[in-house]
Gaussian input, Z-matrix of N, CA and C with variables (Angstrom, degrees):
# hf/3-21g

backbone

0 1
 N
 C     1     B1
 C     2     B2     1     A1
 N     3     B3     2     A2     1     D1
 C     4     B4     3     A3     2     D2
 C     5     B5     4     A4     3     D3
 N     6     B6     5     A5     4     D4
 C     7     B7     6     A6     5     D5
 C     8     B8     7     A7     6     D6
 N     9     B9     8     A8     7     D7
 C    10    B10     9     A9     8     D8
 C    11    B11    10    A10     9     D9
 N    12    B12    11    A11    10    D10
 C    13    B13    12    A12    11    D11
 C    14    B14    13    A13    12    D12
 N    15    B15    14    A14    13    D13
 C    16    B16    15    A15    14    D14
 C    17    B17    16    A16    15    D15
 N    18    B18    17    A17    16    D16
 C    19    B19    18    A18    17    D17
 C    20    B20    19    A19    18    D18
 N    21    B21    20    A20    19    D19
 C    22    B22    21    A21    20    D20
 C    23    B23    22    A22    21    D21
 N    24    B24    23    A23    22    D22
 C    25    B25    24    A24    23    D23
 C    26    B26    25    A25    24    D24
 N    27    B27    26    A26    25    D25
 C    28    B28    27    A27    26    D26
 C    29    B29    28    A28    27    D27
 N    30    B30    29    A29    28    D28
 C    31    B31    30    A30    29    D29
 C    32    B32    31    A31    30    D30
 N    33    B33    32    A32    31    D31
 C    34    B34    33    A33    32    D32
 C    35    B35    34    A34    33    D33
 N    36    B36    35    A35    34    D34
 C    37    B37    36    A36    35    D35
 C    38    B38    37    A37    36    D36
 N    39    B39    38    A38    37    D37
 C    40    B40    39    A39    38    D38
 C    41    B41    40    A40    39    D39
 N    42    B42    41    A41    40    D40
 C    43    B43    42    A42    41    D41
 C    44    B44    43    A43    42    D42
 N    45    B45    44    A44    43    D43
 C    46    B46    45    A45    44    D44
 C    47    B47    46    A46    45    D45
 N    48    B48    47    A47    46    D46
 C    49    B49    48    A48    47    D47
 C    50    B50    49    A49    48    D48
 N    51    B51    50    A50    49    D49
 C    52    B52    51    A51    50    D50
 C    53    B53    52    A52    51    D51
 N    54    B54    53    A53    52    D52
 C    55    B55    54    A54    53    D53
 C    56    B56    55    A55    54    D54
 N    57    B57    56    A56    55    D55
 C    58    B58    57    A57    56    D56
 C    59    B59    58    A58    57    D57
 N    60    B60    59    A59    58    D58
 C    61    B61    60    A60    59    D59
 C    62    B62    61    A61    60    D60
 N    63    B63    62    A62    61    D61
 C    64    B64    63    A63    62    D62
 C    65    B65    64    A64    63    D63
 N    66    B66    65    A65    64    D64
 C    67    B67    66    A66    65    D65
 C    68    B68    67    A67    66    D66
 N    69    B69    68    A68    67    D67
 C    70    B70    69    A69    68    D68
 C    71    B71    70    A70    69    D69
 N    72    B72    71    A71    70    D70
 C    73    B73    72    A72    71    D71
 C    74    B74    73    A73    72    D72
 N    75    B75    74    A74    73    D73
 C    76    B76    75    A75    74    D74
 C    77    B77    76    A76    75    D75
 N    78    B78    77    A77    76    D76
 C    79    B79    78    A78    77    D77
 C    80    B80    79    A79    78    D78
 N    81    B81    80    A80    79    D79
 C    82    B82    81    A81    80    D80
 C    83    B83    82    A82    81    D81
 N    84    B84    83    A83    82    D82
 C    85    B85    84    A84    83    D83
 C    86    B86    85    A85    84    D84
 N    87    B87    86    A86    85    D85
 C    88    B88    87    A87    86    D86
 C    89    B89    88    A88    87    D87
 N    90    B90    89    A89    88    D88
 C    91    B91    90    A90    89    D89
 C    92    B92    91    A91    90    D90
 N    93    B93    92    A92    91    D91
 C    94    B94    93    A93    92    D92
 C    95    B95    94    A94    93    D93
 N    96    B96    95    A95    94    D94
 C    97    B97    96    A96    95    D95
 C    98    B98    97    A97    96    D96
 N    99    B99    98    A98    97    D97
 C   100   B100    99    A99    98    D98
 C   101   B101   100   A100    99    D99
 N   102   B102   101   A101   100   D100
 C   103   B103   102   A102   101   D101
 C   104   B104   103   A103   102   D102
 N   105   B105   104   A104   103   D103
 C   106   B106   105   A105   104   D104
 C   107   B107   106   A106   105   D105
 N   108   B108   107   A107   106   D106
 C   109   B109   108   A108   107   D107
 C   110   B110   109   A109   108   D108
 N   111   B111   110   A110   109   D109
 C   112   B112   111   A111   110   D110
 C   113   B113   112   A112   111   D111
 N   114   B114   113   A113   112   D112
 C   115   B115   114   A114   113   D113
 C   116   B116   115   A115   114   D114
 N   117   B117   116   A116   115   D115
 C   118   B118   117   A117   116   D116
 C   119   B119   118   A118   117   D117
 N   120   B120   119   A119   118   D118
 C   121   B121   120   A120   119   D119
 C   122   B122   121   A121   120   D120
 N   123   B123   122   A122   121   D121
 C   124   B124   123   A123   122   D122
 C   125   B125   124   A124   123   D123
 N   126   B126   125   A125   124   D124
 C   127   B127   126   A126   125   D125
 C   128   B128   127   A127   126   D126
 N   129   B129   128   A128   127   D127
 C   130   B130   129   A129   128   D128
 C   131   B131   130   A130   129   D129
 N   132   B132   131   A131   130   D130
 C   133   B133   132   A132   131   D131
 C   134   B134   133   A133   132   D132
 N   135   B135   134   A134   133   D133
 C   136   B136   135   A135   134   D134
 C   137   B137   136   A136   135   D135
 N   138   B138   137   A137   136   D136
 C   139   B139   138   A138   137   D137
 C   140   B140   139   A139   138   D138
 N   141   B141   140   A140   139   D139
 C   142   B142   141   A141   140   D140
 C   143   B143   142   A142   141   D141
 N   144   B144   143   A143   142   D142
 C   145   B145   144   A144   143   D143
 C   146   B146   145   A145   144   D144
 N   147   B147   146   A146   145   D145
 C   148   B148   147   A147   146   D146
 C   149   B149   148   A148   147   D147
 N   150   B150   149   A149   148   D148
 C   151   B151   150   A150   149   D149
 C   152   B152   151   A151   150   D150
 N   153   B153   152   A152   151   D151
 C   154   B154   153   A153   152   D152
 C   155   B155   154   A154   153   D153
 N   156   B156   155   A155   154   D154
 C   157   B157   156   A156   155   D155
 C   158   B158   157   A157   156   D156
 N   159   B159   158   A158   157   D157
 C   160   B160   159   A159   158   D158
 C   161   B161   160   A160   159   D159
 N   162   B162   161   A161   160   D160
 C   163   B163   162   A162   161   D161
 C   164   B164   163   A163   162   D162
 N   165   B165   164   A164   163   D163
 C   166   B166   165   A165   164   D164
 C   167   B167   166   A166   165   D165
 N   168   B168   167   A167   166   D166
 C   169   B169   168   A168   167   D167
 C   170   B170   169   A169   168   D168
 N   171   B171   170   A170   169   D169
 C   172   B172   171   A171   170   D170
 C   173   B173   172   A172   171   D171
 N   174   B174   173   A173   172   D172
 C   175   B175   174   A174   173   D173
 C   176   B176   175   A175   174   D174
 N   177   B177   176   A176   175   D175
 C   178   B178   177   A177   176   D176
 C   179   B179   178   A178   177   D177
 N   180   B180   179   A179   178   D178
 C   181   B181   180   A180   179   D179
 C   182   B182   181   A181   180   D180
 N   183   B183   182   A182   181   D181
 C   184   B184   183   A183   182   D182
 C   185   B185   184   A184   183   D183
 N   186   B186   185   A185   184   D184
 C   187   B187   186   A186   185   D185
 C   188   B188   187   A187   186   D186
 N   189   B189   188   A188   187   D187
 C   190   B190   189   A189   188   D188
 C   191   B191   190   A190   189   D189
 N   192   B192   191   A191   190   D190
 C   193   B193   192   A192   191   D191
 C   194   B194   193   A193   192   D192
 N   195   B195   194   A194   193   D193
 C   196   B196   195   A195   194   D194
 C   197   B197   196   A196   195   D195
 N   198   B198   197   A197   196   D196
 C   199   B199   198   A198   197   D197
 C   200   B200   199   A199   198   D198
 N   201   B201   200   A200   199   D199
 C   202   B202   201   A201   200   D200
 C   203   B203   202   A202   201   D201
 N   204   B204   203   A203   202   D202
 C   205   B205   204   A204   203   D203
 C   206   B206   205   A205   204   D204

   B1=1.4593
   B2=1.5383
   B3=1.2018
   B4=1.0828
   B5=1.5375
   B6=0.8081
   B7=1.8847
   B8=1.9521
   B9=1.0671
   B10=1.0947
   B11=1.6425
   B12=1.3658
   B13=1.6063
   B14=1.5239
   B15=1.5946
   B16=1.5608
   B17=1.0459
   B18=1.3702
   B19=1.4878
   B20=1.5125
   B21=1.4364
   B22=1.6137
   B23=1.6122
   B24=1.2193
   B25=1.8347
   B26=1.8539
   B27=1.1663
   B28=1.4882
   B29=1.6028
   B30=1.4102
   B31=1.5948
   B32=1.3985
   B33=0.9637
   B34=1.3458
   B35=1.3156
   B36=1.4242
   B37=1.6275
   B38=1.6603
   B39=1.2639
   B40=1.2151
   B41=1.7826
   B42=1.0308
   B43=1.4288
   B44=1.7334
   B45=1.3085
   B46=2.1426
   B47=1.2842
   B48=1.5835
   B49=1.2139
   B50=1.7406
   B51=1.5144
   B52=1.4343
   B53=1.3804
   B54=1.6356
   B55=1.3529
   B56=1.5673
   B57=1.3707
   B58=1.4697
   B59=1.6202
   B60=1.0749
   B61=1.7490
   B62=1.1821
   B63=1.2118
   B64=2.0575
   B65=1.3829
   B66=1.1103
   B67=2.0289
   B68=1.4448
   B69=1.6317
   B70=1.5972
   B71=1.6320
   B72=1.3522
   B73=1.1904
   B74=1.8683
   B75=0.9580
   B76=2.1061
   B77=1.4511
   B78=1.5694
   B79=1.8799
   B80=1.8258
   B81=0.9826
   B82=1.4144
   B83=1.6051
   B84=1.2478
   B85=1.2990
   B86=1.8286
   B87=1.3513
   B88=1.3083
   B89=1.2753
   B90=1.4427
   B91=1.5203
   B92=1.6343
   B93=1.4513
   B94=1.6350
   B95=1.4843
   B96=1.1482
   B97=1.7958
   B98=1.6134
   B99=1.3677
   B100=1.4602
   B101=2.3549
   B102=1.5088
   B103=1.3835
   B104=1.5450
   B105=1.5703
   B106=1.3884
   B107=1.7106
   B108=1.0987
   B109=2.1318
   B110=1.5513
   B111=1.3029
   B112=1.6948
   B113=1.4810
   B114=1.1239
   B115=1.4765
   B116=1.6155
   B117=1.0276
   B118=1.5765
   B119=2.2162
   B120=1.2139
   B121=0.9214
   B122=1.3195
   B123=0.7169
   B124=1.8768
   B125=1.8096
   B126=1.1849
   B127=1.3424
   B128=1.6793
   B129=1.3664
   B130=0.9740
   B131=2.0338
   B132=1.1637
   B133=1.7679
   B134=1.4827
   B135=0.9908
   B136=1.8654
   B137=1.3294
   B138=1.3103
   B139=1.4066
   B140=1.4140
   B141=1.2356
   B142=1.2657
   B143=1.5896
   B144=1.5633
   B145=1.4289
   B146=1.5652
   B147=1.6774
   B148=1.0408
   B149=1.5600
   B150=1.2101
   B151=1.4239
   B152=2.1399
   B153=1.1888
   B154=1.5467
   B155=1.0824
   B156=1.5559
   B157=1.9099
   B158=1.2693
   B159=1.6178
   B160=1.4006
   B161=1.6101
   B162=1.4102
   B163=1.2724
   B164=1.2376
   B165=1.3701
   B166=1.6321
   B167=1.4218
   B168=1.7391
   B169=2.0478
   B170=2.0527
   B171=1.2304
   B172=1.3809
   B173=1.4752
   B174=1.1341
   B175=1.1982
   B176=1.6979
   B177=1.5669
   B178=1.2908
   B179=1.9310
   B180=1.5026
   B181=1.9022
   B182=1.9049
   B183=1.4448
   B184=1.6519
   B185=1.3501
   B186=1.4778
   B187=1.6807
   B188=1.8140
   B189=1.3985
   B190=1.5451
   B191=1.3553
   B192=1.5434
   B193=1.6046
   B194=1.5935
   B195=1.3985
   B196=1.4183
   B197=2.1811
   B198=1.4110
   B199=1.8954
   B200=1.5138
   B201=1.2148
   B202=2.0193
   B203=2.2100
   B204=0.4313
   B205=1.6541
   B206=1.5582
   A1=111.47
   A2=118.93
   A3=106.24
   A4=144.82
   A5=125.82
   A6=169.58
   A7=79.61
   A8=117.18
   A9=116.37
   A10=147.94
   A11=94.39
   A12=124.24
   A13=111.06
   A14=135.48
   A15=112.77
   A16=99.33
   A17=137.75
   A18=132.50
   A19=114.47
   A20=105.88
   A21=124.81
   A22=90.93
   A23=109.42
   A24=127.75
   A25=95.25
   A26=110.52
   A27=80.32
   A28=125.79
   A29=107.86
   A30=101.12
   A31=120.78
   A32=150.74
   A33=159.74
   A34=115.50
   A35=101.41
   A36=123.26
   A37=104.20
   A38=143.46
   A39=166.66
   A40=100.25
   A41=129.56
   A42=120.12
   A43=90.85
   A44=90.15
   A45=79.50
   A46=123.08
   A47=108.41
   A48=122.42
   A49=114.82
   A50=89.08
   A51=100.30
   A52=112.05
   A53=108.40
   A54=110.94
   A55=114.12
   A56=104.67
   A57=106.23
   A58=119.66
   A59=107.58
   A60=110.02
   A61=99.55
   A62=136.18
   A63=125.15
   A64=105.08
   A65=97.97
   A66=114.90
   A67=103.64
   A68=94.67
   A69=97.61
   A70=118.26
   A71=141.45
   A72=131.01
   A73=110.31
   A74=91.81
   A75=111.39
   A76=91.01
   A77=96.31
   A78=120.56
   A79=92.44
   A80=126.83
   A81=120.12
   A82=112.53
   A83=133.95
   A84=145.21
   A85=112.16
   A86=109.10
   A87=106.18
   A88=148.54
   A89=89.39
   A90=110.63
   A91=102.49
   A92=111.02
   A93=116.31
   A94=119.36
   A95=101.47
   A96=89.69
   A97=114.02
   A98=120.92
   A99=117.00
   A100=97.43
   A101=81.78
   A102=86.36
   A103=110.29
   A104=117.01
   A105=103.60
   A106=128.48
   A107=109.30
   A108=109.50
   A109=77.28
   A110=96.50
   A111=126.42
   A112=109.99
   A113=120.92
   A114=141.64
   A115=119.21
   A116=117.42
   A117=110.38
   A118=81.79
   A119=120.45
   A120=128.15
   A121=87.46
   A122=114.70
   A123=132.90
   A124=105.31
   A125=116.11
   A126=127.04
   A127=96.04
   A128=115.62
   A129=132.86
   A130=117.95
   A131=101.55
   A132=110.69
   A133=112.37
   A134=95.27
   A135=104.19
   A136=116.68
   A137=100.10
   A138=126.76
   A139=93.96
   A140=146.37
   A141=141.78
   A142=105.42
   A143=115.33
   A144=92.90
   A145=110.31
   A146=119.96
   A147=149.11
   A148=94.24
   A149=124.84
   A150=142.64
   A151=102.33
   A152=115.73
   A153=110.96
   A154=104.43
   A155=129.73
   A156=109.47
   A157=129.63
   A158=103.10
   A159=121.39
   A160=112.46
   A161=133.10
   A162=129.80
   A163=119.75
   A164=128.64
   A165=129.75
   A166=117.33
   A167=100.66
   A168=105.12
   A169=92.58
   A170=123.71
   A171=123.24
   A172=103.27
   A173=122.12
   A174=140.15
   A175=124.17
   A176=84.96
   A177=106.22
   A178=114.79
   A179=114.04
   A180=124.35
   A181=101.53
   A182=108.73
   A183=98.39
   A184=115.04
   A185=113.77
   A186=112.24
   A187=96.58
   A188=103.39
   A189=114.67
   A190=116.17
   A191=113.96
   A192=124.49
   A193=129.37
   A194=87.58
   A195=105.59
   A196=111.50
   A197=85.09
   A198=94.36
   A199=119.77
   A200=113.62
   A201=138.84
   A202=67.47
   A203=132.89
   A204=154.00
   A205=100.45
   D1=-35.13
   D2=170.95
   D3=-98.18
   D4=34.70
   D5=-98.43
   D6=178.28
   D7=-69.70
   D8=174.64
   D9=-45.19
   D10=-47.04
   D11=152.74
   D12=-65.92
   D13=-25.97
   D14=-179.18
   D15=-101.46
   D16=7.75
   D17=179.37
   D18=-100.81
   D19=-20.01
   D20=-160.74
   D21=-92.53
   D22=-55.17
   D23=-167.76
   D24=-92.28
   D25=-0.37
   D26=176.73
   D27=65.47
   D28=4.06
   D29=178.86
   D30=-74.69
   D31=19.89
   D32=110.23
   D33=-5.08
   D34=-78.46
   D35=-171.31
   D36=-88.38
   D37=20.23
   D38=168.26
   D39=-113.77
   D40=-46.58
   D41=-168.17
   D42=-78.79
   D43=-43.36
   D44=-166.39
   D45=-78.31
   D46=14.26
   D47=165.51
   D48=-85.32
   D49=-38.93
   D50=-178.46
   D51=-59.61
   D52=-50.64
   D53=-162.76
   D54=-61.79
   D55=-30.54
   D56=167.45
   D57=-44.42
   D58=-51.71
   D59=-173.44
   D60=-73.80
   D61=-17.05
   D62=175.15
   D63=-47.04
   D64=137.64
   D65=-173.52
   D66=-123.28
   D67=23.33
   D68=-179.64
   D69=-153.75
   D70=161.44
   D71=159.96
   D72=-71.50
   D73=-24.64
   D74=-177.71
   D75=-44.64
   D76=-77.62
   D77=-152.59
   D78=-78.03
   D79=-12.12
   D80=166.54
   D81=-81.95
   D82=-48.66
   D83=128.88
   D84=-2.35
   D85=-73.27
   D86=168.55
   D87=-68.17
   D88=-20.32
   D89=178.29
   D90=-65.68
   D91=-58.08
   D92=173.40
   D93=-49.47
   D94=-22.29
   D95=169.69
   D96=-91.63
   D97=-19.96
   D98=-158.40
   D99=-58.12
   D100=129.74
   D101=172.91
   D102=-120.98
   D103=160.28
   D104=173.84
   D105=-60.47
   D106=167.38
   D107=-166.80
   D108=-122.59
   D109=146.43
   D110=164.80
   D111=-117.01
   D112=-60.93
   D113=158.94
   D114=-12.46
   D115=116.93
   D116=-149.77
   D117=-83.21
   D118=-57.60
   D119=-167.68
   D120=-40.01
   D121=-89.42
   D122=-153.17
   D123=-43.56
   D124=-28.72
   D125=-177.39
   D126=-72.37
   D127=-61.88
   D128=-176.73
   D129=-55.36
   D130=-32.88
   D131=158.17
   D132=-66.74
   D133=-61.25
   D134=173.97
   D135=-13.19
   D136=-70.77
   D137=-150.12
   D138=-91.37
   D139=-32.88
   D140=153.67
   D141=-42.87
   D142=-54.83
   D143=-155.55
   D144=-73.02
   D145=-20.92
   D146=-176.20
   D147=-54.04
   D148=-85.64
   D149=167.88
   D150=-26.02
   D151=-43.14
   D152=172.24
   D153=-83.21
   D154=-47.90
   D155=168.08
   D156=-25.45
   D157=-62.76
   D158=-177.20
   D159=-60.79
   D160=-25.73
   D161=169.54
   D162=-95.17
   D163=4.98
   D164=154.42
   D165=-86.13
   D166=-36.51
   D167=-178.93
   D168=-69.35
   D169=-43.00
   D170=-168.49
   D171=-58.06
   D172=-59.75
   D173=173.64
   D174=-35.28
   D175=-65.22
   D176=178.91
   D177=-58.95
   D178=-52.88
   D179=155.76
   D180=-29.53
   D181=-54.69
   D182=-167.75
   D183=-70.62
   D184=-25.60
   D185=-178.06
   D186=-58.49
   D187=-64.98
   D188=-162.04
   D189=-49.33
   D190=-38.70
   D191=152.62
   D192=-31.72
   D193=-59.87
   D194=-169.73
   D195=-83.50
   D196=-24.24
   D197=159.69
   D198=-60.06
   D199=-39.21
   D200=-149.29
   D201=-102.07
   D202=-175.65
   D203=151.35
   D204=98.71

């Protein structure tokens, strides 16, 4: 079934987009494991922690900005 889901969704050609932007062997590493979530919980963590990534890197650009000025 799930053979099914990267052919349907295209995540294939979505991961090797990703893997391109890895600035790391780590996050390249992870990228190869990310599998699809069914799991409402677990979808729902995700995207929380995803959503706190994105407001520490945002965050984090304005300190360094506002250091340099």
């Amino acid at each position: 079934m799930e053979a099914k889901f990267y052919k349907v969704l295209e995540l294939d050609k979505i991961i090797d987009m990703l893997k391109a932007k890895a600035a790391s062997s780590l996050g390249l590493s992870m990228i190869e494991k990310l599998r699809p979530m069914s799991a409402f919980e677990e979808v729902k963590t995700a995207q929380e922690e995803t959503t706190e990534a994105q407001s520490i890197l945002i965050n984090s650009v304005r300190f360094v900005r506002r250091g340099l000025a």
